[in-house]
DSSP file (Angstrom, degrees, kcal/mol; ACC not computed):
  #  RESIDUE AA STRUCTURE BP1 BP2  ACC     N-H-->O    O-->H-N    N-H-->O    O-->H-N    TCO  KAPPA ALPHA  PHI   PSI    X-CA   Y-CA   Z-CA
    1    1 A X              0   0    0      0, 0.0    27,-0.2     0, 0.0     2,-0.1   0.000 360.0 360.0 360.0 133.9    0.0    0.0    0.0
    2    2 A X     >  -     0   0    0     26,-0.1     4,-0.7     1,-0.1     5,-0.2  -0.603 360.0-115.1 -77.0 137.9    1.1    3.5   -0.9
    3    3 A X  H >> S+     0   0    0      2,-0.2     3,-1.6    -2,-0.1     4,-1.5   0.920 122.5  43.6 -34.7 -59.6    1.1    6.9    1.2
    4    4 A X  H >> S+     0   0    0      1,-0.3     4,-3.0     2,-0.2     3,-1.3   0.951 110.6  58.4 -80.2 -52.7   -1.8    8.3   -1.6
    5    5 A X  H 3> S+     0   0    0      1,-0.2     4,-1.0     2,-0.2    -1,-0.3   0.860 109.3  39.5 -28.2 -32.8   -3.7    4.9   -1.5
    6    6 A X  H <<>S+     0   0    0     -3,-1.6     5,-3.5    -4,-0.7    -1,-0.2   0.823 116.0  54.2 -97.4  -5.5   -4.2    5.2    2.2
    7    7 A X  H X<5S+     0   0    0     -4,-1.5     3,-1.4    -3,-1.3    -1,-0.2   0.883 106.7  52.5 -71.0 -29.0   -5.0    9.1    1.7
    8    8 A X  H 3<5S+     0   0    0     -4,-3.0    -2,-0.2     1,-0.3    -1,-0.2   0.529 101.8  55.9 -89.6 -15.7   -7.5    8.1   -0.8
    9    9 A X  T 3<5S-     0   0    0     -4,-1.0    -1,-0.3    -5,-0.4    -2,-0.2   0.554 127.7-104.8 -89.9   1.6   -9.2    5.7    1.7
   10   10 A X  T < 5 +     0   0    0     -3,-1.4     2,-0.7     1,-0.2    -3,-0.2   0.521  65.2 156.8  97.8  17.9   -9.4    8.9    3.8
   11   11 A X      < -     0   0    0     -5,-3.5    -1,-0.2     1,-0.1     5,-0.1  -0.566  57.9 -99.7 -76.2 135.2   -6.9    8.4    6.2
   12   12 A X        -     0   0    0     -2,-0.7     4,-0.2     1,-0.2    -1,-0.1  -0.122  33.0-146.3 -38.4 138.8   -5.4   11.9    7.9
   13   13 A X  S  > S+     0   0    0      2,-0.2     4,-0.8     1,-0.1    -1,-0.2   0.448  99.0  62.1-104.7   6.2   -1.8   12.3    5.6
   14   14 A X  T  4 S+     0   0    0      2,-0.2     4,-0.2     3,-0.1    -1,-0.1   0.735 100.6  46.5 -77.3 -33.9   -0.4   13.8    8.8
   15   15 A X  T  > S+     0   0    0      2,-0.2     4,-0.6     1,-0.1    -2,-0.2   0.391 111.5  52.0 -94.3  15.3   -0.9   10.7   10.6
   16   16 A X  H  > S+     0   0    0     -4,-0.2     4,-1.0     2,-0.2    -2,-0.2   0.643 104.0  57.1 -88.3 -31.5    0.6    8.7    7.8
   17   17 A X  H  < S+     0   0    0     -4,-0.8    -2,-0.2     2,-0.2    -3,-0.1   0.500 110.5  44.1 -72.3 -11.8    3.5   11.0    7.9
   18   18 A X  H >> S+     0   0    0     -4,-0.2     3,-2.7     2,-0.1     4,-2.0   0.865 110.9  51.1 -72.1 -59.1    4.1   10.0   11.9
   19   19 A X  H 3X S+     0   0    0     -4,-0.6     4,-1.6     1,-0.3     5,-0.5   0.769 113.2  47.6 -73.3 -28.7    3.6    6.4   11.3
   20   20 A X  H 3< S+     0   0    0     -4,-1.0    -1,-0.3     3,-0.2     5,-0.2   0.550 108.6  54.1 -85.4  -1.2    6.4    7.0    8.4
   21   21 A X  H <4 S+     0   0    0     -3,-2.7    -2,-0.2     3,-0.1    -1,-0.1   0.721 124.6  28.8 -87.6 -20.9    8.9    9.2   11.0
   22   22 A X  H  < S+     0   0    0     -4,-2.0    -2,-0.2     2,-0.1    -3,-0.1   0.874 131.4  24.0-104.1 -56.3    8.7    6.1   13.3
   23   23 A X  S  < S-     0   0    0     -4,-1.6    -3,-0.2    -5,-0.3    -4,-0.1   0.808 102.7-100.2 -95.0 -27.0    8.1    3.0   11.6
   24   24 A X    >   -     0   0    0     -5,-0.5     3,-0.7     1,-0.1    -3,-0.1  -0.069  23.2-105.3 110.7 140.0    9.4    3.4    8.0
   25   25 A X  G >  S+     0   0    0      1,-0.3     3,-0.9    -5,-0.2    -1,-0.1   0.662 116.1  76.7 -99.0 -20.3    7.4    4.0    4.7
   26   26 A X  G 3  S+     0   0    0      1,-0.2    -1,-0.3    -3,-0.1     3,-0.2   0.428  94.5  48.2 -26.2 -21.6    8.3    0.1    4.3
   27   27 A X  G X   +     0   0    0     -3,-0.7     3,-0.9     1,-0.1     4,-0.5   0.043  66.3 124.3-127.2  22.5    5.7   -0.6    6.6
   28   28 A X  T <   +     0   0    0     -3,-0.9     4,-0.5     1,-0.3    -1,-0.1   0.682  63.7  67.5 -72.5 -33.1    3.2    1.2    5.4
   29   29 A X  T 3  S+     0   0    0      1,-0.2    -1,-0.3    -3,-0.2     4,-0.1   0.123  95.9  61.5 -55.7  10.9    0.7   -1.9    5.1
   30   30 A X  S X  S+     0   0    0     -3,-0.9     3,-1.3     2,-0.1     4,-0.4   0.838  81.9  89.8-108.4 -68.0    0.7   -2.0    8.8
   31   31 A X  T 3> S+     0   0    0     -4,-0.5     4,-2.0     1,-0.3    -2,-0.1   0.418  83.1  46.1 -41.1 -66.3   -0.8    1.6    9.2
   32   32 A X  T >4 S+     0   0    0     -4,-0.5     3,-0.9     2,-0.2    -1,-0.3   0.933 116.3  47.3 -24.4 -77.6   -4.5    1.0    9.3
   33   33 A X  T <4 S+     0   0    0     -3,-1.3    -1,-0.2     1,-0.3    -2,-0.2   0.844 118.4  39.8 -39.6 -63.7   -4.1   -1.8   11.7
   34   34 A X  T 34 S+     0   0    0     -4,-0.4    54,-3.8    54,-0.1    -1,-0.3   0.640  89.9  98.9 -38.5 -48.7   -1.7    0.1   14.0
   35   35 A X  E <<  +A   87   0A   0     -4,-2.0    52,-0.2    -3,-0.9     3,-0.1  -0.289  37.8 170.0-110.7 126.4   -3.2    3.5   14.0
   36   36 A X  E     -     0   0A   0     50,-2.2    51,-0.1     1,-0.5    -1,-0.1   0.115  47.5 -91.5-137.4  30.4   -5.4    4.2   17.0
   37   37 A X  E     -     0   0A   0     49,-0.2    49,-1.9   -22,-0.1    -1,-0.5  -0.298  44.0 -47.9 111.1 177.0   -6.1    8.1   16.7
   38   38 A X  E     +A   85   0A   0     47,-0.2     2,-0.2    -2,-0.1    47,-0.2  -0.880  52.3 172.6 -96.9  98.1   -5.4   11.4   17.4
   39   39 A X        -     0   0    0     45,-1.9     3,-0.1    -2,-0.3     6,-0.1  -0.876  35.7-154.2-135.2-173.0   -4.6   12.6   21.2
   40   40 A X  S    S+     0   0    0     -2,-0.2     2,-0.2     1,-0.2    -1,-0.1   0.418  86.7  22.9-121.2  -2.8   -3.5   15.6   23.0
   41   41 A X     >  -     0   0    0     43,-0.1     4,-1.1     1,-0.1     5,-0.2  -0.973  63.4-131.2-171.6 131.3   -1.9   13.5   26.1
   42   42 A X  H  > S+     0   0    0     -2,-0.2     4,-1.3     2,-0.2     3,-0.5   0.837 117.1  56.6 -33.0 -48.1   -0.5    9.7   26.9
   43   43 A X  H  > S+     0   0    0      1,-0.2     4,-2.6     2,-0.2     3,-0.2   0.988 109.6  47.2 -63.9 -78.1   -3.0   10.1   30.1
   44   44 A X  H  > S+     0   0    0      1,-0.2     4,-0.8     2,-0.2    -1,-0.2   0.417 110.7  41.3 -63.3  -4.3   -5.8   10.8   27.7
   45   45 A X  H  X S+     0   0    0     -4,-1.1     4,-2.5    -3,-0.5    -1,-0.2   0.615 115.7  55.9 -96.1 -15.1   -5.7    8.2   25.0
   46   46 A X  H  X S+     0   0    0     -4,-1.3     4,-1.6    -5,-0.2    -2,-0.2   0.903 104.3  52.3 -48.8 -43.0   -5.0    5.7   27.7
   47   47 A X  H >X S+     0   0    0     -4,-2.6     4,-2.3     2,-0.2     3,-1.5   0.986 114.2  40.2 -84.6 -43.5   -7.9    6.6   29.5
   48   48 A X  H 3X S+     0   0    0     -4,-0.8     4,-0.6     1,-0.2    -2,-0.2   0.979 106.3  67.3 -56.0 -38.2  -10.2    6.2   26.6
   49   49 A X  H >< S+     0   0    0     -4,-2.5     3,-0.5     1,-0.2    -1,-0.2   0.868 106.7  40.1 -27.2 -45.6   -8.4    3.3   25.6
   50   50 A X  H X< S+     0   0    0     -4,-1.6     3,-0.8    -3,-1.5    -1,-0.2   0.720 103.5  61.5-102.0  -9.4   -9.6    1.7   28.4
   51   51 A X  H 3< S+     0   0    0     -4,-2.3    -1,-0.3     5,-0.2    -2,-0.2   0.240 105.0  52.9 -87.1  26.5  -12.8    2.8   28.6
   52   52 A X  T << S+     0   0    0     -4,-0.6     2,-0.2    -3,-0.5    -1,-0.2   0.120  89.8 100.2-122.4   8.9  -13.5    1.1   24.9
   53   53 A X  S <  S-     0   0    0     -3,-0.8    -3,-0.1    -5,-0.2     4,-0.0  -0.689  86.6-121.5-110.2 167.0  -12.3   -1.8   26.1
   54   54 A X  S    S+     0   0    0     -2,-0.2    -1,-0.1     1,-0.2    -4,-0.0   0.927 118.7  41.5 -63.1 -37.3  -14.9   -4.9   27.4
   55   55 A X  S    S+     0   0    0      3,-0.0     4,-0.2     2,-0.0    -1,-0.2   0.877  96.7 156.2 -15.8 -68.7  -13.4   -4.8   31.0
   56   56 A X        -     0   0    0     -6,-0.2    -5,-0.2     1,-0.1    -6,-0.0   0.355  51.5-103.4  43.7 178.4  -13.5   -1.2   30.6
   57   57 A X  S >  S+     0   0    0     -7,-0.2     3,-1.6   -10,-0.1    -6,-0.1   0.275  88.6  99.4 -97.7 -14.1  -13.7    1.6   34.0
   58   58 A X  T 3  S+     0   0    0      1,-0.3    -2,-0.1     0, 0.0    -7,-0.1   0.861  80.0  44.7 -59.6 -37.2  -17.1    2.5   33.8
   59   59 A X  T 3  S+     0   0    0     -4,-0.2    -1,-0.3     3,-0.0    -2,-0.1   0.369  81.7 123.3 -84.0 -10.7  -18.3    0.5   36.2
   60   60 A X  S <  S-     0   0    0     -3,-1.6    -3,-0.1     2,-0.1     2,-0.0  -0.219  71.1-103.9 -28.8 136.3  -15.4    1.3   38.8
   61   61 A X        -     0   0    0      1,-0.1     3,-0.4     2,-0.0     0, 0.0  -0.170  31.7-113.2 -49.2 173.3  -16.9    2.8   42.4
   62   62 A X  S    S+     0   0    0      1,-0.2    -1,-0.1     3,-0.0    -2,-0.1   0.605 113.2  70.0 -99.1 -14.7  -16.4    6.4   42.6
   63   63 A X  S    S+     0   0    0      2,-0.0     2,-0.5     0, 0.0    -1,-0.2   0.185  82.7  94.6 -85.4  12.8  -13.9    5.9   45.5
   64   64 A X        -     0   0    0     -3,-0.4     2,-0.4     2,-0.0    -4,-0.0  -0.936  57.7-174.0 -78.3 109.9  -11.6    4.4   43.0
   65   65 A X        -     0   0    0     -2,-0.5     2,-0.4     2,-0.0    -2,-0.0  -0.960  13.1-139.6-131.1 153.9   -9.0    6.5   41.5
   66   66 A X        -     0   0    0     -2,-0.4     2,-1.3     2,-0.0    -2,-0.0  -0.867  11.2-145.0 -81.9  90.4   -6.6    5.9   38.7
   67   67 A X    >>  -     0   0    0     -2,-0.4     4,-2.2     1,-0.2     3,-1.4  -0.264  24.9-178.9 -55.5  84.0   -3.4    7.0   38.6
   68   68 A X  T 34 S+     0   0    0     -2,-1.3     4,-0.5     1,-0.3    -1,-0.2   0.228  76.0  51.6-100.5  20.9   -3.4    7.6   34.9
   69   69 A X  T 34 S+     0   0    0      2,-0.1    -1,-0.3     3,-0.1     4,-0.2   0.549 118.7  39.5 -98.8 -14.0    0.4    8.8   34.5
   70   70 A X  T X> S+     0   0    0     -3,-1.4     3,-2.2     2,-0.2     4,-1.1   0.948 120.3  44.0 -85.9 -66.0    1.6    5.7   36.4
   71   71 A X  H >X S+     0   0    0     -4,-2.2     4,-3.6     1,-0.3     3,-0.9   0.909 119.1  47.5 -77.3 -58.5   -1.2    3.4   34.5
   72   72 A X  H 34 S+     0   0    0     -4,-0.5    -1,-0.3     1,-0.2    -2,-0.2   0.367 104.5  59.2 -62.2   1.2   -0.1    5.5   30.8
   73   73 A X  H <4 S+     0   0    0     -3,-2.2    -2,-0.3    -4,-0.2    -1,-0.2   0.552 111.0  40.3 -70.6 -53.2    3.4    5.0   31.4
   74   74 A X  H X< S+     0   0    0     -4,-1.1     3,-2.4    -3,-0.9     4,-0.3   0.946 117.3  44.2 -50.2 -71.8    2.8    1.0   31.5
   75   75 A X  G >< S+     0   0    0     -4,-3.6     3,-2.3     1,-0.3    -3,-0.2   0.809  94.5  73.4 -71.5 -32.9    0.6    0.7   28.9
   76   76 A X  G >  S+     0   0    0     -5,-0.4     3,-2.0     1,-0.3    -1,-0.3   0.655  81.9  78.0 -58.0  -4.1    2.3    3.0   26.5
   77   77 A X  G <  S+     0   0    0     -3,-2.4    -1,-0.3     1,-0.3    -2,-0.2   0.820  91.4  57.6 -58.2 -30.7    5.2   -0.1   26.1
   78   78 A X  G <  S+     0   0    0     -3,-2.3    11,-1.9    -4,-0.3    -1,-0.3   0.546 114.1  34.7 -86.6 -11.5    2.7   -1.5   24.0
   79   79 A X    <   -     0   0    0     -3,-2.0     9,-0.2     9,-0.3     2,-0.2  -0.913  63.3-136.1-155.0 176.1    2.5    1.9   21.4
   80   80 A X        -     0   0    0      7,-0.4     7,-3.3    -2,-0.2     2,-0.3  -0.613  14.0-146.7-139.3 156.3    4.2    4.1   20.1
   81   81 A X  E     +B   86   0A   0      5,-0.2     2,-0.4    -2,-0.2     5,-0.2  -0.998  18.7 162.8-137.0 148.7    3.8    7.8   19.6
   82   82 A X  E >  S-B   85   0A   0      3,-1.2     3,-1.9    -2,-0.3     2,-0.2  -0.998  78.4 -20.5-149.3 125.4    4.7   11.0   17.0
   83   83 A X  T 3  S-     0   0    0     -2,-0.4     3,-0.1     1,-0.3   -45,-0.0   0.393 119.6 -51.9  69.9 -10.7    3.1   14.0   17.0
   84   84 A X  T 3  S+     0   0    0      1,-0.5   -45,-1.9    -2,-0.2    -1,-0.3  -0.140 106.7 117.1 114.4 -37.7   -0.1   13.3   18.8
   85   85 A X  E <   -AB  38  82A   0     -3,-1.9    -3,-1.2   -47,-0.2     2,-0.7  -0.281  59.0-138.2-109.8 150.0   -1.0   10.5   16.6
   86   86 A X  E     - B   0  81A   0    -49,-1.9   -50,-2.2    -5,-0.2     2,-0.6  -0.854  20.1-178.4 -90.2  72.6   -1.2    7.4   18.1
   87   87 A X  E     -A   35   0A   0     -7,-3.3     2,-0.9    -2,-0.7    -7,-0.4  -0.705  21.2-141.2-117.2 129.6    0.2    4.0   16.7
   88   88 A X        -     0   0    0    -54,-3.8    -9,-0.3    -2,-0.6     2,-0.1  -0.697  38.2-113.0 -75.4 136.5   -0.3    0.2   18.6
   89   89 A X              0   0    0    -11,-1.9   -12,-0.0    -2,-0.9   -11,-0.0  -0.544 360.0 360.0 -64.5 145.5    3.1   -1.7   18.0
   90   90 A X              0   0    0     -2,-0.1    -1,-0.1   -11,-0.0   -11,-0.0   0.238 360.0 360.0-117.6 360.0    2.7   -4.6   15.9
């Protein structure tokens, strides 16, 4: 797959141009799969991350709190980030 192919399925060419600063334009068949959005914060795609998952937090008591720079700190070994943009490691 080609950078203009994956523009032409509508993908952001800014977050194709992270996914190519980090991973290599070689790997460009990856992207889709890999690419998990646009955030402003580790903290904050972590915490939606885990509220989209089945497990999920919603259902946490309210006397529970997260420590969500400790918790995004962990979980980011599993992705990788550029810009904002968002990529799971494959």
């Amino acid at each position: 797959m080609t950078k203009q192919d994956l523009i032409a399925s509508g993908n952001e060419e800014e977050a194709i141009d992270a996914y190519i600063d980090i991973i290599g334009e070689e790997y460009l068949d990856d992207f889709e799969e890999a690419y998990q959005g646009k955030w402003s914060s580790d903290e904050e795609f972590v915490q939606q991350l885990l509220e989209d998952t089945e497990e999920g937090i919603k259902d946490l008591p309210p006397y529970i709190h997260i420590d969500w720079e400790w918790t995004a700190r962990e979980i980011m070994m599993d992705y990788t980030e550029e810009n904002g943009y968002y990529f799971r490691n494959l």
